[in-house]
C-alpha positions in Angstrom: -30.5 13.9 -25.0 -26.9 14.6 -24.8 -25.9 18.1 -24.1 -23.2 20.0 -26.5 -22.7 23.1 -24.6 -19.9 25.4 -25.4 -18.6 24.9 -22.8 -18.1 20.8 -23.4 -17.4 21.8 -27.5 -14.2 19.0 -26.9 -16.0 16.5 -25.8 -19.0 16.8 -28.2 -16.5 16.3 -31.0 -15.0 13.5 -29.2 -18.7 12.1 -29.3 -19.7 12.7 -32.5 -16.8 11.4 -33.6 -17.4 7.8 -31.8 -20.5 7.9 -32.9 -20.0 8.4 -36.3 -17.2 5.3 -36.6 -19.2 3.0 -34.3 -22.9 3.6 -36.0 -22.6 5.9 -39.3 -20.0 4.4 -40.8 -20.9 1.2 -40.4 -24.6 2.1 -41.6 -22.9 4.0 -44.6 -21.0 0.5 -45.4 -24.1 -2.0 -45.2 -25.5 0.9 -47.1 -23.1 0.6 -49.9 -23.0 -3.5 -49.6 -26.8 -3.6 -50.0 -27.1 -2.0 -53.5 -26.5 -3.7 -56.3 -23.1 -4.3 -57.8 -23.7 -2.4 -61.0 -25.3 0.4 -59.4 -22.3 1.0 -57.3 -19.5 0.6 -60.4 -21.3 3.2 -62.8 -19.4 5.8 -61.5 -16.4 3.6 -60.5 -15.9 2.1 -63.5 -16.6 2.1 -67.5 -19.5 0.3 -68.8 -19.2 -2.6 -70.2 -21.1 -1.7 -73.3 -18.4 1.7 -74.1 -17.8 1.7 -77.9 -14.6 2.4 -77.2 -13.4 -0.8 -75.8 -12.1 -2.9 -78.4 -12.6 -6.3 -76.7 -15.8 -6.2 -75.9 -16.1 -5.4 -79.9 -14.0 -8.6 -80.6 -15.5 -10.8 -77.6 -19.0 -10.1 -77.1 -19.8 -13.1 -76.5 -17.8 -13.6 -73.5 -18.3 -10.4 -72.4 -22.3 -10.8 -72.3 -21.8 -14.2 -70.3 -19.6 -12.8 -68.3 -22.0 -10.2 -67.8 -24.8 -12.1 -67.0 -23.0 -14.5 -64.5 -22.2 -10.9 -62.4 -26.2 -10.5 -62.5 -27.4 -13.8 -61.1 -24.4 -13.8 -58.0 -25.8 -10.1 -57.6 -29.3 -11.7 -57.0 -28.2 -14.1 -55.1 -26.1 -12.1 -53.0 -28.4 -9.2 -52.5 -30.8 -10.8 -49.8 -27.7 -11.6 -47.6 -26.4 -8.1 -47.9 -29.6 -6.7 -47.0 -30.3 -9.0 -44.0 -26.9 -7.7 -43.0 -27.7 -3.9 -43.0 -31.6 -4.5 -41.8 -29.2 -6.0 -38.9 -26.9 -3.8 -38.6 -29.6 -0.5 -38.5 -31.6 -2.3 -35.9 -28.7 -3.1 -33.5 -27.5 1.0 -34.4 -31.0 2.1 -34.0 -31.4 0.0 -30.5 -28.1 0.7 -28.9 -28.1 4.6 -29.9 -31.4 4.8 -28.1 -29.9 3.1 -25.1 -26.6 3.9 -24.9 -27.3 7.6 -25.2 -28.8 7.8 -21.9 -25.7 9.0 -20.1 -24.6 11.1 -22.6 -22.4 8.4 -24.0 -22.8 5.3 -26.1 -22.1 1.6 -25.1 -19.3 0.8 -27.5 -19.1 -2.9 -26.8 -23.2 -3.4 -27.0 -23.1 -1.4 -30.1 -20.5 -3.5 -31.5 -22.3 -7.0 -30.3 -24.2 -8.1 -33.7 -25.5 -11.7 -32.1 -29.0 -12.0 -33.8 -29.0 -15.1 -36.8 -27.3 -14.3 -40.0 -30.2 -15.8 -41.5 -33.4 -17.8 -41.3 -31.3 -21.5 -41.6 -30.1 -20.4 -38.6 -33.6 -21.1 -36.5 -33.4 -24.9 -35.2 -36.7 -24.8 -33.0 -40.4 -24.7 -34.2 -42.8 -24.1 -31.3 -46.3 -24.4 -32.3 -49.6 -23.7 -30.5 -53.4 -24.0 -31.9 -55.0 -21.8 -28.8 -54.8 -18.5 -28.2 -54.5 -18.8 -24.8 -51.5 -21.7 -25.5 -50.0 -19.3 -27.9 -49.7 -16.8 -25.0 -48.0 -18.3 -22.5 -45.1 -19.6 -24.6 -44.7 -16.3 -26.5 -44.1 -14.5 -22.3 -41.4 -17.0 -21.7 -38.9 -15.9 -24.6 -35.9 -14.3 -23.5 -35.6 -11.8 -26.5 -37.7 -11.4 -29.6 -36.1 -10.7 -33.0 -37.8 -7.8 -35.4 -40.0 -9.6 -38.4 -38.4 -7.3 -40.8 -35.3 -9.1 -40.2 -36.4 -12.7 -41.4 -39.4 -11.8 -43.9 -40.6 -15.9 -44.3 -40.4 -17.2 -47.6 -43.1 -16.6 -50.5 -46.1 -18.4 -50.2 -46.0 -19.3 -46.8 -49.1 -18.3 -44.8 -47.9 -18.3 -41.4 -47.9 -16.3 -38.7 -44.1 -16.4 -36.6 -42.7 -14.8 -33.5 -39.4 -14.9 -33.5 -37.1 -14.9 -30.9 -34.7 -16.6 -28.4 -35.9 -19.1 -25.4 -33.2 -20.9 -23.2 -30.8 -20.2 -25.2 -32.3 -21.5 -28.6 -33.1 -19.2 -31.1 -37.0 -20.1 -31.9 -39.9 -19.8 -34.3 -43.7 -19.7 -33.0 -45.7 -20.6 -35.1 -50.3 -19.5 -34.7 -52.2 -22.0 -36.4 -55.5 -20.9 -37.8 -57.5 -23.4 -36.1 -56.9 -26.7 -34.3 -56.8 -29.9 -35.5 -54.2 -32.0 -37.8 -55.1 -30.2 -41.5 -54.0 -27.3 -39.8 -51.3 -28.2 -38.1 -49.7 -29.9 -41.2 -50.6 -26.6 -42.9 -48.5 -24.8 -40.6 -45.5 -27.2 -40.9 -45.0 -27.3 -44.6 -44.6 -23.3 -44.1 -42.2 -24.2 -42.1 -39.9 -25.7 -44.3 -40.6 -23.3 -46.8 -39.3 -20.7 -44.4 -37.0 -22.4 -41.9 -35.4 -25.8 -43.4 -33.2 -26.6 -40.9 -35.8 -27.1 -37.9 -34.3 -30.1 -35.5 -37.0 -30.3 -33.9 -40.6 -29.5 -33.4 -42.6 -29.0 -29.9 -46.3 -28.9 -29.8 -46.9 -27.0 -27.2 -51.0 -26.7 -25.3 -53.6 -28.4 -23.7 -54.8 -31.8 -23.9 -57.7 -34.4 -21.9 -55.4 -36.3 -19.8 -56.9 -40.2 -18.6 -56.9 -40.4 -14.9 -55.4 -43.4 -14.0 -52.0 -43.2 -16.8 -50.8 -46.3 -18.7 -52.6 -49.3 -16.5 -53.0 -47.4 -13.7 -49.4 -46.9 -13.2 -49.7 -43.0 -12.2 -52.1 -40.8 -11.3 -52.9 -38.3 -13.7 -54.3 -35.1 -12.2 -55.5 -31.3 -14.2 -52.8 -29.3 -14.2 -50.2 -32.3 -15.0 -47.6 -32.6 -17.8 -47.4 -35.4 -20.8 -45.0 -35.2 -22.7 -45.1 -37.6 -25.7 -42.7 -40.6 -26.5 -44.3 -42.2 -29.5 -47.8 -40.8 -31.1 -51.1 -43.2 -32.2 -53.8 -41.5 -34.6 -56.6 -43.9 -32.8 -59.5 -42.8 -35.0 -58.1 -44.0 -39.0 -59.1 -46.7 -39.7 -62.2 -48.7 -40.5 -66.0 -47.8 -38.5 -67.9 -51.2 -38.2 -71.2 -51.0 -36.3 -69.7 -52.2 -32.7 -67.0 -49.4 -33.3 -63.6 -48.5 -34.9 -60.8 -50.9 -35.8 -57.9 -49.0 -36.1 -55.2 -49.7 -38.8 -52.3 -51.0 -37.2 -49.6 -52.1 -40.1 -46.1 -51.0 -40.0 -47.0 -48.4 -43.0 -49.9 -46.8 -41.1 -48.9 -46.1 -37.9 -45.9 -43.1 -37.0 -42.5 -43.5 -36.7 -40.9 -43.5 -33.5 -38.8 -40.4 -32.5 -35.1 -40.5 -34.0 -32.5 -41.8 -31.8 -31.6 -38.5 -30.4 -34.8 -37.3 -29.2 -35.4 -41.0 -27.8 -32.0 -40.8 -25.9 -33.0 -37.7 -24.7 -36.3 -39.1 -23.2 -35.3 -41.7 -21.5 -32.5 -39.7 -19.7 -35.8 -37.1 -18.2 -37.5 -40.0 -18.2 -35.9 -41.2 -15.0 -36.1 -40.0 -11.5 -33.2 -37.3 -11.7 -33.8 -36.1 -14.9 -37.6 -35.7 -14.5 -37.0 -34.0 -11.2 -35.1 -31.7 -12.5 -37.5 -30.8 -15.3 -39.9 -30.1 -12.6 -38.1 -27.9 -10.4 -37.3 -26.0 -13.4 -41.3 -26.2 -14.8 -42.7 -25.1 -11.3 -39.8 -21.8 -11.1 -41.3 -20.9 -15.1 -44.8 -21.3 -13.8 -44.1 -19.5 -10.2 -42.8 -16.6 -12.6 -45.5 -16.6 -15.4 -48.3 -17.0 -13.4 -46.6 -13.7 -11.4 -47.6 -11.6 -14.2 -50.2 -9.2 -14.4 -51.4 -10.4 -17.9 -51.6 -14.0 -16.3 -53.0 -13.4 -12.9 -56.3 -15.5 -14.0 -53.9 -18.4 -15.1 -52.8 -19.5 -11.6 -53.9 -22.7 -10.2 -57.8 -23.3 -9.3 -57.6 -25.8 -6.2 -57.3 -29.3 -5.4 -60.9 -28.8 -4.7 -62.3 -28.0 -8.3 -60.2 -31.1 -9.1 -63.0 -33.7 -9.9 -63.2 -37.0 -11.3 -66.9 -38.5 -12.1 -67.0 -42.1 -12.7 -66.6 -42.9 -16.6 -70.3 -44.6 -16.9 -71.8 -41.5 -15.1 -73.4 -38.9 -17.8 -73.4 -35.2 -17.8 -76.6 -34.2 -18.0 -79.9 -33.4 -16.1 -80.3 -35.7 -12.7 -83.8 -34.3 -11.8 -86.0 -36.4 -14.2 -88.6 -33.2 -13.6 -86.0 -31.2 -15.6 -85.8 -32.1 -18.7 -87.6 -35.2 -20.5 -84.9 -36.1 -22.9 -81.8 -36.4 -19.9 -84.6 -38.3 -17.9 -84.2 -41.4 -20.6 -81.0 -41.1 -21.0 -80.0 -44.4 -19.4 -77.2 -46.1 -21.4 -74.0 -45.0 -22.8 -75.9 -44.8 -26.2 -78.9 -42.5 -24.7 -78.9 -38.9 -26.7 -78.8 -35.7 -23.7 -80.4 -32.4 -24.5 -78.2 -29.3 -26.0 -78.9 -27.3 -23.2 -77.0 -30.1 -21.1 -74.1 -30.3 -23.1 -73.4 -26.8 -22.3 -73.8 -26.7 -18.3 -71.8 -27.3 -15.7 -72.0 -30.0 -13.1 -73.6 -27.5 -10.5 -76.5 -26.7 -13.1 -77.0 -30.2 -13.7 -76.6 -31.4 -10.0 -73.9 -33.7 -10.9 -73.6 -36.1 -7.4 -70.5 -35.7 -5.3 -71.3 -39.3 -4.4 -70.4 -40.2 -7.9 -66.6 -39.4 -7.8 -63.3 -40.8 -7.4 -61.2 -40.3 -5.1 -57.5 -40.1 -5.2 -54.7 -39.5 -3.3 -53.1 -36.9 -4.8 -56.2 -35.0 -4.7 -56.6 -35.9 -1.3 -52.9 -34.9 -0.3 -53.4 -31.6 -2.0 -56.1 -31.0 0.1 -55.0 -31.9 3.5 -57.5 -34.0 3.8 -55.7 -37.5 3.4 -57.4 -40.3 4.6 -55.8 -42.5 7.3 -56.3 -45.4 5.0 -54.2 -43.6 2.1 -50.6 -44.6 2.4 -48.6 -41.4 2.5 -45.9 -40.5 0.1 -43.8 -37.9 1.5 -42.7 -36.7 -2.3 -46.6 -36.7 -2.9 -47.2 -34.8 -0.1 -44.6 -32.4 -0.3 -45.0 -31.2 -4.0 -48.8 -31.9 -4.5 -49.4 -28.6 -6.3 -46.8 -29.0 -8.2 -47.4 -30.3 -11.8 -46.0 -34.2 -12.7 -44.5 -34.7 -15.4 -45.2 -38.3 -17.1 -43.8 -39.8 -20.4 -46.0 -42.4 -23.1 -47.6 -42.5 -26.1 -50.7 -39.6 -26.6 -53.3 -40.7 -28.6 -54.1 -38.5 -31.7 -57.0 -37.7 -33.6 -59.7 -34.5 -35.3 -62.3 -35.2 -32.2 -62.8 -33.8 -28.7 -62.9 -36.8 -26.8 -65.6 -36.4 -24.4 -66.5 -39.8 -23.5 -65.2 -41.9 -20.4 -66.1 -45.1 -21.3 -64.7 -44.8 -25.0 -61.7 -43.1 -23.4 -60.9 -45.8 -20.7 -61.5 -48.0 -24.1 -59.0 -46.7 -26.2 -56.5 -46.4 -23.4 -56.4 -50.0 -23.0 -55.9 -50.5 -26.1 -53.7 -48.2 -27.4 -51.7 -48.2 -24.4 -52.5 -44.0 -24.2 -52.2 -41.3 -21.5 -53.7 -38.6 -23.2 -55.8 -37.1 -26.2 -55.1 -34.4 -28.6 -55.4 -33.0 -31.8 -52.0 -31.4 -33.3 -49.4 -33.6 -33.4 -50.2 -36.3 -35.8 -50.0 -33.4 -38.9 -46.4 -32.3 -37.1 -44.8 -35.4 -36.6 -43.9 -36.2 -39.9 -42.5 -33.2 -41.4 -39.5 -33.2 -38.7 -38.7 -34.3 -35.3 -40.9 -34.1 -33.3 -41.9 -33.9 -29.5 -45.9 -32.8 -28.2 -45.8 -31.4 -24.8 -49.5 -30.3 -23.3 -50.8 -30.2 -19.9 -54.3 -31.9 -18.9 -57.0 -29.2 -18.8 -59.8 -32.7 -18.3 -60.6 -35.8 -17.9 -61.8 -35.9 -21.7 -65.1 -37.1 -20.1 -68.4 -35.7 -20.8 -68.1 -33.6 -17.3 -65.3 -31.7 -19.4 -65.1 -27.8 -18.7 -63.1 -25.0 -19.4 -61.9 -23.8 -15.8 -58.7 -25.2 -16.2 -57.4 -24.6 -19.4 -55.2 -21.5 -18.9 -53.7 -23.1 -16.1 -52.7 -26.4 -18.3 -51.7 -24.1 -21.4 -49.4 -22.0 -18.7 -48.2 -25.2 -16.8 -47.2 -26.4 -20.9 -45.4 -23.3 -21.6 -43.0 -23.8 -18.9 -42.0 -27.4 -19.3 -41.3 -26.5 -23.0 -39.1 -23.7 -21.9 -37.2 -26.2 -19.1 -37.3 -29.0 -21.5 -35.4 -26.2 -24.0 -33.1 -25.1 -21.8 -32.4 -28.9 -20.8 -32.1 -29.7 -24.7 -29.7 -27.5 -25.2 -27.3 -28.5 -22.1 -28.1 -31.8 -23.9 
């Protein structure tokens, strides 16, 4: 608290007079700008219904249009003009607080308005259907802008943050629940709220397929896909060998438009996706450094495992349990209890696992009959980053056979749940980090580590966006 002794009586008046032209007055004046127009003129001014003037007597007519047509620009006028002193007293309120500290306030900070004039002003929608998703984006903002400043639009049932990442200002959106019904839920608010989005990132977890597009890449947990074209792979029609998914011009999604596609295929390539890597690992390094995200960091190489597609989760001791104990075709029902075990409590068999070399590398364990790539080698627990087309739809895939299926097919190199209700409602990009092999061995451990690892690509593909 600032000091006014008599003996500094000169230069408390010098203060209170700063403050009261940097902060009062200018609260006094949004004050004044905020209340209604005809409030303000009763004592300015006579009414417009006096007796005494003549012309309104000859021209009421005009007159009460003219009056009316004040009213509606009042109302229309009167949420700007209240954004504007909401601003202005949280900006006072801040730097007063701050500035005070040495007895004297910050003039220039004081006088710095730079938050949005107004929710048009929001160009990024970041949305997450996890908790723990919802998390690690909302530690990476930069700054985060009071509610109370952009109160969302009627009728919209979202839940924001609001704030600024890499330079952006942003909108986080909570979805109640996963899936695409809720994620298309939580896109219509958004353009009730915030109609000039650009663009859209999905931002979570996913089940990632091992061996990418073809077996182009390996795809290991912890890893980055980040979507170039979407395919909802369960609509369409269920015969009894399977699903035959609709694949006409009208029912599949359009691609991205031309400047998210341009965008792509410029980190698509080797400078451009090295650089969102260096950028994603420095986000992680720093997230994962805080205390609320100690348990996020990465598990091991070693709890990094890859059962053959064809090999069931479930009980391997036929003494065990009856049902798992005829379970001996893809088709073959497992008991409840084994859906919710791990491989350990099962006695899932190391002999039934892939290796791979990135694995391997990680490890330091690499065969001599793996051939060594020093890139591989070098940034192993770093996360990759690969492009393609993510397959979409309202099921957990936990199935390697049908998942190797539908890759094939679909040309995929990952499944999740969210995008397909986003993409349509503006452009749109789904960035999510594997957490499984979307396999029946699927687990838990890694999922904070993927939703972190997701978090910090979107920031570095943000901050890349907007040097874009």
């Amino acid at each position: 608290m600032v000091d006014f002794g008599d003996s500094d009586s000169q230069d408390a008046d010098t203060i209170r007079r700063i403050i009261y032209e940097q902060i009062v007055y200018k609260l006094e004046c949004g004050l004044k700008e905020s209340m209604p127009r005809s409030k303000r003129q009763r004592s300015e001014s006579p009414s417009v219904l006096d007796p005494q003037d003549t012309a309104q007597t000859e021209d009421s007519g005009k007159m009460s249009t003219n009056f009316i047509d004040s009213q509606r620009a009042t109302l229309r006028n009167k949420r700007q003009r209240g954004f504007e002193f909401r601003r202005r007293s949280f900006f006072a309120w801040r730097e007063t607080n701050s500035s005070l500290e040495n007895g004297f306030p910050n003039l220039e900070s004081t006088a710095s308005l730079d938050l949005p004039s107004s929710r048009d002003d929001f160009e990024i929608a970041l949305i997450c259907a996890l908790q723990i998703e919802s998390d690690a984006v909302e530690a990476l903002f930069d700054e985060y802008y009071e509610d109370s400043l952009y109160v969302k639009a009627p009728g919209d049932p979202n839940a924001y943050t609001i704030g600024k990442m890499a330079g952006h200002n942003v909108v986080l959106a909570f979805m109640p629940g996963m899936g695409k019904v809720n994620s298309a839920n939580v896109a219509a608010g958004f353009r009730a709220s915030f109609p000039n989005i650009k663009l859209g990132i999905v931002v979570g977890i996913c089940g990632g397929i091992p061996g990418g597009r073809e077996g182009e890449n390996e795809v290991l947990l912890g890893d980055v896909i980040i979507s170039t074209a979407l395919k909802q792979y369960d609509f369409g029609r269920q015969y009894d060998n399977g699903t035959v998914t609709r694949n006409t011009l009208e029912d599949n999604f359009s691609r991205p438009n031309m400047e998210i596609r341009s965008f792509l295929s410029k980190h698509s390539g080797l400078r451009g996706r090295n650089r969102l890597r260096e950028k994603t690992s420095s986000y992680l390094e720093d997230l994962c450094a805080k205390d609320d995200f100690k348990k996020s960091s990465y598990p091991g190489a070693d709890k990094d495992i890859l059962y053959r597609p064809d090999y069931r989760h479930k009980h391997h001791d036929p003494n065990v349990c009856s049902v798992c104990a005829n379970c001996h075709s893809p088709c073959d029902e497992v008991c409840d209890a084994a859906l919710e075990s791990s491989c350990t409590e099962l006695g899932c068999e190391d002999s039934m696992t892939v290796s791979r070399r990135r694995v391997e590398q990680a490890k330091g364990t690499t065969s001599s009959t793996v051939t060594r790539r020093d890139d591989e080698t070098r940034d192993a627990p770093r996360p990759f980053i690969h492009f393609g087309t993510i397959a979409c739809g309202d099921s957990v895939m936990k199935s390697g056979l049908r998942r190797d299926e539908i890759a094939l097919r679909e040309k995929v190199i990952a499944f999740e749940m969210e995008g397909a209700g986003v993409w349509d409602s503006f452009p749109t990009v789904v960035i999510k980090s594997v957490c499984d092999y979307a396999d029946s061995h699927k687990n838990k451990m890694w999922q904070r580590y993927a939703a972190v690892t997701a978090a910090a690509c979107s920031k570095a593909f943000l901050e890349e966006w907007k040097a874009y």
